[in-house]
N, C-alpha and C positions, 0 to 999 in steps of 0.2 A: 638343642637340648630342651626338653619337655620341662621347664620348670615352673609356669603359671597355672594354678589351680584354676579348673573350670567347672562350674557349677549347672548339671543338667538334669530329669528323668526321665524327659522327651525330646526326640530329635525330629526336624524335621517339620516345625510347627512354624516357618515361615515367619516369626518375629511375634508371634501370638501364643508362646509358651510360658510357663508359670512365672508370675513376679518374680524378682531377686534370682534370676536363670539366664543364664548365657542362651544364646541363639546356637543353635548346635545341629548338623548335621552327621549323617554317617559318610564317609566317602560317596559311597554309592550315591544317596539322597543328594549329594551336592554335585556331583556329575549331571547328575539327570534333570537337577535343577537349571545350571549352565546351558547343556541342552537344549532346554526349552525355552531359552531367552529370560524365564527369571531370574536371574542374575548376570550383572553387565560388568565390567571395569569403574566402569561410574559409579555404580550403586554404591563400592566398599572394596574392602579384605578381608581376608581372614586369615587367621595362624592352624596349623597342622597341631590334633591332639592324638593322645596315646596315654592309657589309663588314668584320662579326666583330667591331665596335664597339658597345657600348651605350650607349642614353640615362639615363641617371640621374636626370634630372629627369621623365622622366615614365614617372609608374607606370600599369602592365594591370592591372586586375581583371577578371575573366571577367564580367563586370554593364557592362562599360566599353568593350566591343568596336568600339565606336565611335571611341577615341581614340586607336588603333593611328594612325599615320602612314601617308600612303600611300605611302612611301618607304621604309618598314621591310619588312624582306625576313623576319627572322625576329624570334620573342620568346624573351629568356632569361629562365626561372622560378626561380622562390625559393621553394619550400614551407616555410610554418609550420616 
C-alpha cells in the first residue's frame, strides 16, 4: 500500500538532487542503473512509489528487480 509521502522534482540525480529531496528514480532509470553495476545489494534499498507515495512494506534490492510492482512508476533509494 503506497502510504509514505516522497518528496522529489528530479529523478535520477544519483544522490546529488535538491536538499530536503528523496533520492528517486523512475523504474526505468533504476533498471538501467542496476544494469550498470551502479547499484549493488550492498549499497541499500529502496521502496516501490506511485503518485509521490511509497510502499514501505516492500523492499527493492537491485538482485530483486523482479519485485518492483507493475504499478510502481518510480523507486525511492536509501543508501547504506
Amino acid at each position: 500500500m503506497y502510504t509514505e509521502e516522497v518528496k522529489f522534482t528530479e529523478t535520477g540525480k544519483y544522490g546529488c538532487g535538491s536538499e530536503g529531496e528523496d533520492d528517486v528514480y523512475t523504474v526505468e532509470e533504476f533498471r538501467e542503473f542496476v544494469d550498470s553495476g551502479m547499484f549493488i545489494d550492498y549499497d541499500g534499498f529502496g521502496y516501490p512509489v506511485k503518485d509521490s507515495k511509497a510502499d514501505p512494506n516492500i523492499w527493492i534490492k537491485p538482485s530483486r528487480l523482479y519485485e518492483i510492482p507493475e504499478d510502481a512508476t518510480h523507486i525511492v533509494w536509501y543508501n547504506r
